[in-house]
BALOBA-1460 file (C-alpha; in Angstrom, 3 decimals):
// residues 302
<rec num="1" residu="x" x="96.130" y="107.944" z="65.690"/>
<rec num="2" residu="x" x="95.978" y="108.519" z="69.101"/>
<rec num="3" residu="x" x="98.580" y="108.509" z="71.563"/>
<rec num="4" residu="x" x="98.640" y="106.667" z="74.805"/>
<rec num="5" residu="x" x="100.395" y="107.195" z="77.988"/>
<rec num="6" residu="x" x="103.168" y="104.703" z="79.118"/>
<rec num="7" residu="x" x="101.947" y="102.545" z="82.355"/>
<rec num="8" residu="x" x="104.228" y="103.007" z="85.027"/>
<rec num="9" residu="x" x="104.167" y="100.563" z="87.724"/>
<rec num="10" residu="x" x="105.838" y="100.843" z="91.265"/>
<rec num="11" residu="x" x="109.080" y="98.438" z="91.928"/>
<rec num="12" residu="x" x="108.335" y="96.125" z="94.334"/>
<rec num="13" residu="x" x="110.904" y="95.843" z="97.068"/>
<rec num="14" residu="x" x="108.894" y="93.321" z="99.600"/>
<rec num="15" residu="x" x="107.817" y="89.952" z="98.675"/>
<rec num="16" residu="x" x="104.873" y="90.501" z="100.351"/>
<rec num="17" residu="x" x="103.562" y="86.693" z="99.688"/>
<rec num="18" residu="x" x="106.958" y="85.772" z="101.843"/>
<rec num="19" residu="x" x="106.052" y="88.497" z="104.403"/>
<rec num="20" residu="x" x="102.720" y="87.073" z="104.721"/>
<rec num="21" residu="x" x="104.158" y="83.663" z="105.593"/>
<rec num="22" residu="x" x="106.949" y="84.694" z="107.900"/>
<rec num="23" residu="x" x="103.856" y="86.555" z="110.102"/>
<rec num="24" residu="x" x="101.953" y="83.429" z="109.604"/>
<rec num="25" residu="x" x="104.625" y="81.813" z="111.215"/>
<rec num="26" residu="x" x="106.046" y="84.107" z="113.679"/>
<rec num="27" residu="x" x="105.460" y="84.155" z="117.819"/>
<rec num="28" residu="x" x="104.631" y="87.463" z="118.342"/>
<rec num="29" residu="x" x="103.776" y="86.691" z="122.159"/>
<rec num="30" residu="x" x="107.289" y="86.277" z="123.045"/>
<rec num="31" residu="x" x="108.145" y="89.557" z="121.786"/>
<rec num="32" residu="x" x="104.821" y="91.109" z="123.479"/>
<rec num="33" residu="x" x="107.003" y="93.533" z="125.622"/>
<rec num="34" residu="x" x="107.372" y="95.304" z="121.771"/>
<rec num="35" residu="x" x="103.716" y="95.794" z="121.459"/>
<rec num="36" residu="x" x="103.079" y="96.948" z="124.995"/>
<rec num="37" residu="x" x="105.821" y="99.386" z="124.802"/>
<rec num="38" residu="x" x="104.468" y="100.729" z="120.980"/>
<rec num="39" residu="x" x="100.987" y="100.534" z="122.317"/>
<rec num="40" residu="x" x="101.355" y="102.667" z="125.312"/>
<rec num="41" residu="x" x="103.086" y="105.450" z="122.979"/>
<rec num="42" residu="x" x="100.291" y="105.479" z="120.794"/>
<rec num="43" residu="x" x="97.937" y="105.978" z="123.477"/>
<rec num="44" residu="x" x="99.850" y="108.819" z="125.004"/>
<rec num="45" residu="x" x="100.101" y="110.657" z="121.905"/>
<rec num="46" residu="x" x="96.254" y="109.801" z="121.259"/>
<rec num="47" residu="x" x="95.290" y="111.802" z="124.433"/>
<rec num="48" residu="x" x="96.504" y="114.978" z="123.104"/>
<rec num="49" residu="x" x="93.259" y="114.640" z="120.509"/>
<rec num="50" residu="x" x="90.329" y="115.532" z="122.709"/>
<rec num="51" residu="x" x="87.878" y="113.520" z="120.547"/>
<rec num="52" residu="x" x="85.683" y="110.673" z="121.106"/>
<rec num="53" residu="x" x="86.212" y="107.901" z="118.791"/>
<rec num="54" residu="x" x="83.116" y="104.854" z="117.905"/>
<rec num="55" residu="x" x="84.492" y="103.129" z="115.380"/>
<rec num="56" residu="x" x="88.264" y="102.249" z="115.214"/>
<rec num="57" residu="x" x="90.024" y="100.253" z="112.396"/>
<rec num="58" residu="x" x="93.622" y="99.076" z="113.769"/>
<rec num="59" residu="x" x="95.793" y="97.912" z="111.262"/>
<rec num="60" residu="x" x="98.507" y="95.166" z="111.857"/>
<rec num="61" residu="x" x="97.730" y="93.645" z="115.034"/>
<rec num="62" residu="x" x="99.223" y="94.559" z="118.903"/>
<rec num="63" residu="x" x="97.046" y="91.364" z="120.117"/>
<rec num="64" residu="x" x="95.002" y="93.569" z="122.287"/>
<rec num="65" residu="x" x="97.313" y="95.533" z="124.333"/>
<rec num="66" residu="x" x="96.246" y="98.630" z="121.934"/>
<rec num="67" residu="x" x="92.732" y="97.730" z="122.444"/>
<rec num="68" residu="x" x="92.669" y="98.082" z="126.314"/>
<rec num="69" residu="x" x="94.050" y="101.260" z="126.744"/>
<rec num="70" residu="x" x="91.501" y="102.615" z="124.384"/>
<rec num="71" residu="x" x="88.449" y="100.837" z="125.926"/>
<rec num="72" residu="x" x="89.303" y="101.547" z="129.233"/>
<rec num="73" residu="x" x="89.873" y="105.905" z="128.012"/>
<rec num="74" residu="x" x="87.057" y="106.105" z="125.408"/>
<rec num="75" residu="x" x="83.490" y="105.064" z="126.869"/>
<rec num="76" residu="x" x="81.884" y="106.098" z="123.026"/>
<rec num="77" residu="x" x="83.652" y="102.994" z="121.483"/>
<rec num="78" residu="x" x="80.959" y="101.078" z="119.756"/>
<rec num="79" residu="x" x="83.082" y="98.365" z="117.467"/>
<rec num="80" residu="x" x="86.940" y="97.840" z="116.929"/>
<rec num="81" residu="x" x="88.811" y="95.764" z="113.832"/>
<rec num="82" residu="x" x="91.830" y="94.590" z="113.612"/>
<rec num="83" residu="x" x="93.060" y="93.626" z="110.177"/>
<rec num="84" residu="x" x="95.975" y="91.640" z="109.148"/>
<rec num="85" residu="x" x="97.580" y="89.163" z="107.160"/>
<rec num="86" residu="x" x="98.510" y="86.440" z="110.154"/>
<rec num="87" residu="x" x="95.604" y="84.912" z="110.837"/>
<rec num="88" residu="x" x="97.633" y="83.594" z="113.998"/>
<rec num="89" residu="x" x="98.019" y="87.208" z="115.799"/>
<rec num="90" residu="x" x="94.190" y="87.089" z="114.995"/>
<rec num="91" residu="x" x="92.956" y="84.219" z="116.946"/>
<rec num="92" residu="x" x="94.903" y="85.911" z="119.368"/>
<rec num="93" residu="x" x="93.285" y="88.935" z="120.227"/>
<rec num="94" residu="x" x="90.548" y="89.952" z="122.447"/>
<rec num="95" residu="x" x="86.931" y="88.402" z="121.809"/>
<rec num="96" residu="x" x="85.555" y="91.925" z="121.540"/>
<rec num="97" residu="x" x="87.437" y="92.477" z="118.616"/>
<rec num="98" residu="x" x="86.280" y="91.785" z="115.016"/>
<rec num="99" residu="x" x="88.668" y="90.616" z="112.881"/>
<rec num="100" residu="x" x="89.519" y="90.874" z="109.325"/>
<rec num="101" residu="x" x="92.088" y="89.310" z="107.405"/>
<rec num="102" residu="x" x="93.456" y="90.963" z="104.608"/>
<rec num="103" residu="x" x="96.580" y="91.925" z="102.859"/>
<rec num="104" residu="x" x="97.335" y="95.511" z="104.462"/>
<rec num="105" residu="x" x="98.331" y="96.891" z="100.835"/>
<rec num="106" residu="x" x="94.955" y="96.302" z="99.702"/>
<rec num="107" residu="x" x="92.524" y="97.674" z="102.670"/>
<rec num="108" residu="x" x="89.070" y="96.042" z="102.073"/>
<rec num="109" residu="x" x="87.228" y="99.768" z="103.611"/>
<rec num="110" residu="x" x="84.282" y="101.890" z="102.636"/>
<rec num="111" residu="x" x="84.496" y="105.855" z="101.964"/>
<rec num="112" residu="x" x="84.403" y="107.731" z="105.252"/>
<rec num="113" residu="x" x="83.206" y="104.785" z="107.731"/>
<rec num="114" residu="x" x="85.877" y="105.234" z="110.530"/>
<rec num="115" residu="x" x="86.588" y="107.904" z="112.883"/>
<rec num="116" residu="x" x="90.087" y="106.621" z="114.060"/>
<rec num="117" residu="x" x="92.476" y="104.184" z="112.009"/>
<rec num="118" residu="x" x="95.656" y="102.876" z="113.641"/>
<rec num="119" residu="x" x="98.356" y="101.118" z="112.137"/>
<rec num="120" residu="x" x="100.445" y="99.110" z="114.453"/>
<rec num="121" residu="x" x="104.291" y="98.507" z="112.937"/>
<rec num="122" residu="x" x="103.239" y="97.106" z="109.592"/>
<rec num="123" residu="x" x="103.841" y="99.645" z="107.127"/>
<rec num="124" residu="x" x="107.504" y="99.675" z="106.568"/>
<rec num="125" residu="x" x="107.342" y="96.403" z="104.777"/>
<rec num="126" residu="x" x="105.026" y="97.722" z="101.833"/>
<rec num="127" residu="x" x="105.806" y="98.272" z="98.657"/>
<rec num="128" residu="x" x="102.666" y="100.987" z="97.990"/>
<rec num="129" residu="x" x="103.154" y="103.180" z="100.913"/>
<rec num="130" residu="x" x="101.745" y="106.571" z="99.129"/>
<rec num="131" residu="x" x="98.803" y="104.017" z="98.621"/>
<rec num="132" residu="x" x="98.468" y="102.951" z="101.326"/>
<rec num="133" residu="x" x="97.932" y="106.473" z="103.258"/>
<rec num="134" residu="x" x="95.351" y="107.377" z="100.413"/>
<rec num="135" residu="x" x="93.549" y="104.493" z="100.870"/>
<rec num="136" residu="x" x="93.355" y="105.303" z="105.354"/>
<rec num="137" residu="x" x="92.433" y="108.555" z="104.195"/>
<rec num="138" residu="x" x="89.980" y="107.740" z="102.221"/>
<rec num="139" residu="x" x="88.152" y="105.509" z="104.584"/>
<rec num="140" residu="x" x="88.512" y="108.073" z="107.609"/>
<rec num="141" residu="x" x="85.283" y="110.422" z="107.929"/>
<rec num="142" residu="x" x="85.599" y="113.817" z="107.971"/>
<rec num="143" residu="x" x="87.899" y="115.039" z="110.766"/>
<rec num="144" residu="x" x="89.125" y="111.398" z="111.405"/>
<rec num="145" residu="x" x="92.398" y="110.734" z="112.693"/>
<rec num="146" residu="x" x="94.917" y="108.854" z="111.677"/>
<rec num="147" residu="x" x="97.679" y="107.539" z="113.835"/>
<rec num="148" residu="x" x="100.381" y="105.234" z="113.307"/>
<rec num="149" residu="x" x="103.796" y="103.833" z="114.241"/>
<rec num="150" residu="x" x="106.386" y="102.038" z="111.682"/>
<rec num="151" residu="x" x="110.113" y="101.242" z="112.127"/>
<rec num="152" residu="x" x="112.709" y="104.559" z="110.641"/>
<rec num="153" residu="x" x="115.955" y="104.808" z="109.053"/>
<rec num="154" residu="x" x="118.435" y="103.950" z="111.327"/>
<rec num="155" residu="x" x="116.529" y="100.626" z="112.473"/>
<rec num="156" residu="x" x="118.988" y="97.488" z="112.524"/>
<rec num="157" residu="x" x="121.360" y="99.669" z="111.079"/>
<rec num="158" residu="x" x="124.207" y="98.000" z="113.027"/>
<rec num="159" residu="x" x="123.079" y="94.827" z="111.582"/>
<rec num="160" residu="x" x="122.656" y="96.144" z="108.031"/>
<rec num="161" residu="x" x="126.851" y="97.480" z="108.388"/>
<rec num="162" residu="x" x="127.570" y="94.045" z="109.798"/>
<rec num="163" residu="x" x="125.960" y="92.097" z="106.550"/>
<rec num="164" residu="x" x="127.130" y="94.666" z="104.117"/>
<rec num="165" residu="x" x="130.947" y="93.960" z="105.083"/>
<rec num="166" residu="x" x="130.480" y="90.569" z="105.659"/>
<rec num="167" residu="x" x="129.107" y="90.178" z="101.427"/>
<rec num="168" residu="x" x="132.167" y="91.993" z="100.960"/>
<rec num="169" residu="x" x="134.849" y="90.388" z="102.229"/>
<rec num="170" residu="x" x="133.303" y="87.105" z="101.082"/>
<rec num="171" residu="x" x="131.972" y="87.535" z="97.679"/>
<rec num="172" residu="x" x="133.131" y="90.951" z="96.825"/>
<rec num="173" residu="x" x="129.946" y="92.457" z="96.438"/>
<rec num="174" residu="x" x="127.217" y="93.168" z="98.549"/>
<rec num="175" residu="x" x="122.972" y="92.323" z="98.575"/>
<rec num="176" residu="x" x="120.393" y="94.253" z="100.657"/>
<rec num="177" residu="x" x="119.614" y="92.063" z="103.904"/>
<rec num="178" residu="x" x="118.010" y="94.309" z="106.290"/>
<rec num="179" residu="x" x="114.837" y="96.400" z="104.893"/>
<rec num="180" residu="x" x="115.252" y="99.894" z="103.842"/>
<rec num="181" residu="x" x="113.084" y="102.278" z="106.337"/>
<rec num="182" residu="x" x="111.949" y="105.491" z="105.133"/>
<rec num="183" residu="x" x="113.221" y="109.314" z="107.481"/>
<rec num="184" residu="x" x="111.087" y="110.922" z="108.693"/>
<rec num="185" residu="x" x="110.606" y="114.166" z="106.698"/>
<rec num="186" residu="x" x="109.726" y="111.330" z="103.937"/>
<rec num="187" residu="x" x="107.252" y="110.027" z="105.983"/>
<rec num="188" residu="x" x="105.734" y="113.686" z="106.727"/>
<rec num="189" residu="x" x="106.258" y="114.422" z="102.774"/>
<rec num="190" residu="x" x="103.812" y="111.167" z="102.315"/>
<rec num="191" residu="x" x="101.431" y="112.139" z="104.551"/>
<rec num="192" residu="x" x="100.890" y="115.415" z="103.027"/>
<rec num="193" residu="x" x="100.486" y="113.733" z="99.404"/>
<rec num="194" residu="x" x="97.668" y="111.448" z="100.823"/>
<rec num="195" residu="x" x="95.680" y="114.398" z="101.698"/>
<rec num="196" residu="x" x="96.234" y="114.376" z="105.370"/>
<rec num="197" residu="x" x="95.486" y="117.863" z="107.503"/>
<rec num="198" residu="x" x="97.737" y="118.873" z="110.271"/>
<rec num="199" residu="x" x="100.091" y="116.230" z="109.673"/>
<rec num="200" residu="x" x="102.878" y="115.597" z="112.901"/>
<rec num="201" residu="x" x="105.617" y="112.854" z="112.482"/>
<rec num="202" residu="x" x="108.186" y="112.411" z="115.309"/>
<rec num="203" residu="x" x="110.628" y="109.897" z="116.767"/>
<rec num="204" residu="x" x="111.635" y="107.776" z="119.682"/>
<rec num="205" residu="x" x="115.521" y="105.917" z="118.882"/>
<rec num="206" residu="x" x="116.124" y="102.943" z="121.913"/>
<rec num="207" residu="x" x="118.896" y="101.347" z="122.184"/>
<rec num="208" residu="x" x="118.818" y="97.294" z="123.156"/>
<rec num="209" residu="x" x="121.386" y="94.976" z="124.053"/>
<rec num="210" residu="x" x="121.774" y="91.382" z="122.994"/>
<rec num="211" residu="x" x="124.020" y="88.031" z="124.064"/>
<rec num="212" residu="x" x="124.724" y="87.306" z="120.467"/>
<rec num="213" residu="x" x="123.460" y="87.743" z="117.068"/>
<rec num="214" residu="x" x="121.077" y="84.438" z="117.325"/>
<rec num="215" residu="x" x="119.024" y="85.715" z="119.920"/>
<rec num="216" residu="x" x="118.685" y="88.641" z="117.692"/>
<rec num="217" residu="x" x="117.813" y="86.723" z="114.978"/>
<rec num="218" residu="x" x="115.044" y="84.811" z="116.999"/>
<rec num="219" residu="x" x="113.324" y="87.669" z="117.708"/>
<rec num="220" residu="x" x="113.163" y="89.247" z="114.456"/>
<rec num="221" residu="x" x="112.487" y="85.791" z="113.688"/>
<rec num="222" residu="x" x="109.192" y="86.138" z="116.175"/>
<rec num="223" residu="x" x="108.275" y="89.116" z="114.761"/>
<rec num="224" residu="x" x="108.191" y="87.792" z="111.566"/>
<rec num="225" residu="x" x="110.643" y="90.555" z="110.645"/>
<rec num="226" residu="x" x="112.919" y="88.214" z="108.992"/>
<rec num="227" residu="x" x="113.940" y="89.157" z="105.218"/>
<rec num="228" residu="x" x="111.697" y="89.282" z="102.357"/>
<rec num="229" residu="x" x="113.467" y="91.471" z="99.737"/>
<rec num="230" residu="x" x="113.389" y="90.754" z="96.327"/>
<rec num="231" residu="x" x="116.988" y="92.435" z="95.578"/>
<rec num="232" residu="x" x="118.901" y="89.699" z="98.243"/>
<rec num="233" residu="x" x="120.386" y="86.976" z="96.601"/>
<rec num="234" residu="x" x="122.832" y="85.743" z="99.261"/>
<rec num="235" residu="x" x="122.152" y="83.153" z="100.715"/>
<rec num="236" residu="x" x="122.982" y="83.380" z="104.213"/>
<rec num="237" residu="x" x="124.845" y="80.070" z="106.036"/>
<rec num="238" residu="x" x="126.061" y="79.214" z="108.866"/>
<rec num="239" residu="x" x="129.796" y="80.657" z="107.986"/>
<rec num="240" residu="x" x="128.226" y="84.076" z="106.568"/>
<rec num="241" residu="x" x="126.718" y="84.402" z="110.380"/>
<rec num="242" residu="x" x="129.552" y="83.388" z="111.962"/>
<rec num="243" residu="x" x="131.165" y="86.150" z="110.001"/>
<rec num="244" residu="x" x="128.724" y="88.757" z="110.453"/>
<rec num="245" residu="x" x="128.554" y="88.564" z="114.724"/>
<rec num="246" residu="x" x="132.184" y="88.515" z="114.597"/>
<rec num="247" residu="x" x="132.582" y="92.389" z="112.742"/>
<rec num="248" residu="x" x="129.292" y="93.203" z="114.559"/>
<rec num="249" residu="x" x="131.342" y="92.530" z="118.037"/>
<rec num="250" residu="x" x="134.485" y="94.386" z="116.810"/>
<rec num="251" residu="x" x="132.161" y="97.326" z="115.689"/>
<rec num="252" residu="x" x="128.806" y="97.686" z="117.763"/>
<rec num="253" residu="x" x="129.293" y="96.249" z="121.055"/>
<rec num="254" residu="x" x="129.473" y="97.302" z="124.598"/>
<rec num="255" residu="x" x="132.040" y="97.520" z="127.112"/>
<rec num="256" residu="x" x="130.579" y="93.626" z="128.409"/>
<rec num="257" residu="x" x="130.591" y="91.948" z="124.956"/>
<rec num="258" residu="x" x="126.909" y="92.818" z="124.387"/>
<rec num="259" residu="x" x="125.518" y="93.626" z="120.972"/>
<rec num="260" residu="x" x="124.165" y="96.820" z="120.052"/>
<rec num="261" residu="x" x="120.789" y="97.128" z="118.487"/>
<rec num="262" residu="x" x="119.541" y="100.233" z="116.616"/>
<rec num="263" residu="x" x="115.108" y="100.614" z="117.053"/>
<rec num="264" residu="x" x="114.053" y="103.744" z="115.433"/>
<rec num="265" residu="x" x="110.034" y="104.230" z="115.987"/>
<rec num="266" residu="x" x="108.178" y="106.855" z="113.668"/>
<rec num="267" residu="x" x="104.958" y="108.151" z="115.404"/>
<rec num="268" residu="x" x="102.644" y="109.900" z="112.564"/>
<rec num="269" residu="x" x="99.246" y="111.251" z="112.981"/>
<rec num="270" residu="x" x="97.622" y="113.365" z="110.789"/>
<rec num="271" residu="x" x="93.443" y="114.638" z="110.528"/>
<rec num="272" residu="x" x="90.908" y="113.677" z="107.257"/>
<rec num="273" residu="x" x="89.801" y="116.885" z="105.591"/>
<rec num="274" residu="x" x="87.010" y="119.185" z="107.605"/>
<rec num="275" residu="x" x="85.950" y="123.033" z="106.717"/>
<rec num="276" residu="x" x="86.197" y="123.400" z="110.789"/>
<rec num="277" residu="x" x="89.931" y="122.513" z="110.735"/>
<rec num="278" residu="x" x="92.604" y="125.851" z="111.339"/>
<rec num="279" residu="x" x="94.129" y="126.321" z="108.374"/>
<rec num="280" residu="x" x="98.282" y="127.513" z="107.887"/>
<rec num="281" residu="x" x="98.558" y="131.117" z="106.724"/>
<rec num="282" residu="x" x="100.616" y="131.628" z="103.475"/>
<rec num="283" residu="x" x="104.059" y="131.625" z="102.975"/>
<rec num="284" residu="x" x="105.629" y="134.630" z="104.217"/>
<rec num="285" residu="x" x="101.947" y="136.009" z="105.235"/>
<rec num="286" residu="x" x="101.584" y="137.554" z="108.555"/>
<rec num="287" residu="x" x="97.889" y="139.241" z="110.081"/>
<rec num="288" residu="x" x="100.259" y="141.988" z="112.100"/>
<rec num="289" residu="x" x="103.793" y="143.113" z="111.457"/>
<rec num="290" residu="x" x="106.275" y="142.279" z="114.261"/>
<rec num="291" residu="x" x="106.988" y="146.496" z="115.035"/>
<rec num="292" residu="x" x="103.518" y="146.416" z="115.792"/>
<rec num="293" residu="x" x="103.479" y="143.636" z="118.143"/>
<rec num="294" residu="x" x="106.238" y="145.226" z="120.076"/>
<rec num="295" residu="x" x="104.897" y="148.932" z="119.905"/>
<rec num="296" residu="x" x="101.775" y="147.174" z="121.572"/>
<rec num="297" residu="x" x="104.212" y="145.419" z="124.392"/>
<rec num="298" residu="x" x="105.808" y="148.340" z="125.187"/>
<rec num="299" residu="x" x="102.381" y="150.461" z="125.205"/>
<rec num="300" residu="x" x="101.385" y="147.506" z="127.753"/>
<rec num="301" residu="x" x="104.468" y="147.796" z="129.698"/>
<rec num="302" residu="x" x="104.101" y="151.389" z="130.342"/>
């Protein structure tokens, strides 16, 4: 008798059937000063990589505002996707662009076909994430480069506090509201496991300011940010808001009533596998000792 190995299977935090709706749904074009902003980042940090780049995969659409910067810096580009679930922010975007809709857990790509893949503030609502960087990888050709921007940690964490005492003073017992966002050595950790060379994560934290906590609502609303956990089971009324923008005032607000909103960016990038790449010395490994290097200063000096 033989024995087999137990099946482990991921938990899944996101509905991602519900996430797929609320994008379906959402109007991303009044929040467009979000992807402008995100693009323009990604495009600065792009010019650092003095490659050319044909074909480009962007995953989880910016309409086109992505799109123009890189057509208008990279004369080489030959054809551009954009894949997503909301077949709205589709129809959307610039006729150049060929679309494909698909679930970005499940990346419909061939081995080694793309020399850049971007993915545009989608990846902090899936439940494979370790996946999902395998699967970019794997579709990247050799020295392909991978860049990409999600929401971190402290995103909405005002709002998270706000909800968390709010289920507490009401039912005695809080549910998850706001989406947990990974840090970002987590993000680097991932981006190592995929297979990823050279891999860079860093951070941008803004702070915004809203009239009240509907008009922050509405635009998470419009980004089609709104919850889709499976652990929340509150169900949030009228008097649960009302309580939740009243501790949010007495604890995140400025000195003229406005509330305080938490955005925490993560910028990665990391390189698909090539012989030509440097490579990190071991740990603790050094070509020349450092009494050397200063003999040879001081030998210079005099």
């Amino acid at each position: 008798m033989t024995d087999t190995l137990p099946i482990f299977t991921l938990p899944a935090i996101f509905d991602r059937k519900k996430i797929q709706r609320n994008r379906n749904k959402a109007c991303f074009k009044s929040v467009h000063q979000l992807f402008q902003w995100t693009s323009s980042r990604l495009i600065e940090r792009l010019s650092l990589v003095k490659k050319e780049f044909s074909h480009v995969l962007e995953i989880g659409s910016s309409l086109d505002f992505f799109y123009q910067h890189l057509s208008s810096q990279n004369p080489s580009l030959e054809s551009y996707y954009q894949m997503d679930s909301a077949q709205n922010l589709l129809m959307a975007s610039h006729r150049n662009i060929l679309s494909i809709r698909a679930d970005e857990e499940s990346l419909p790509l061939e081995k080694q076909n793309l020399d850049l893949i971007v993915s545009h503030l989608t990846a902090h609502f899936m439940n494979d994430l370790p996946g999902f960087f395998k699967q970019v990888n794997h579709a990247l050709k050799p020295d392909g480069y991978f860049l990409g921007v999600m929401f971190g940690e402290q995103t909405l964490q005002e709002l998270s506090i706000a909800f968390y005492q709010t289920h507490m003073d009401l039912f005695c017992g809080a549910s998850p509201v706001v989406a947990p966002f990974i840090t970002p050595h987590q993000a680097g950790n991932l981006l190592m496991r995929a297979g990823f060379q050279l891999p860079v994560v860093d951070r941008e934290t803004v702070e915004i300011h809203y009239d009240s906590l509907g008009a922050l609502l509405k635009d998470i609303k419009a980004f089609g940010g709104q919850a889709a956990l499976y652990a929340s089971d509150k169900k949030i009324t009228n008097n649960t808001l009302k309580h939740v923008e009243k501790i949010y005032r007495e604890t995140f607000s400025t000195l003229e009533g406005k509330l305080i909103v938490t955005l925490d960016f993560l910028f990665l990038s990391g390189f698909a596998y090539h012989p030509s790449q440097p490579k990190a010395l071991r740990p603790h490994y050094t070509e020349k000792r450092l009494i050397d290097v200063l003999s040879d200063f001081s030998h210079a000096k005099n």
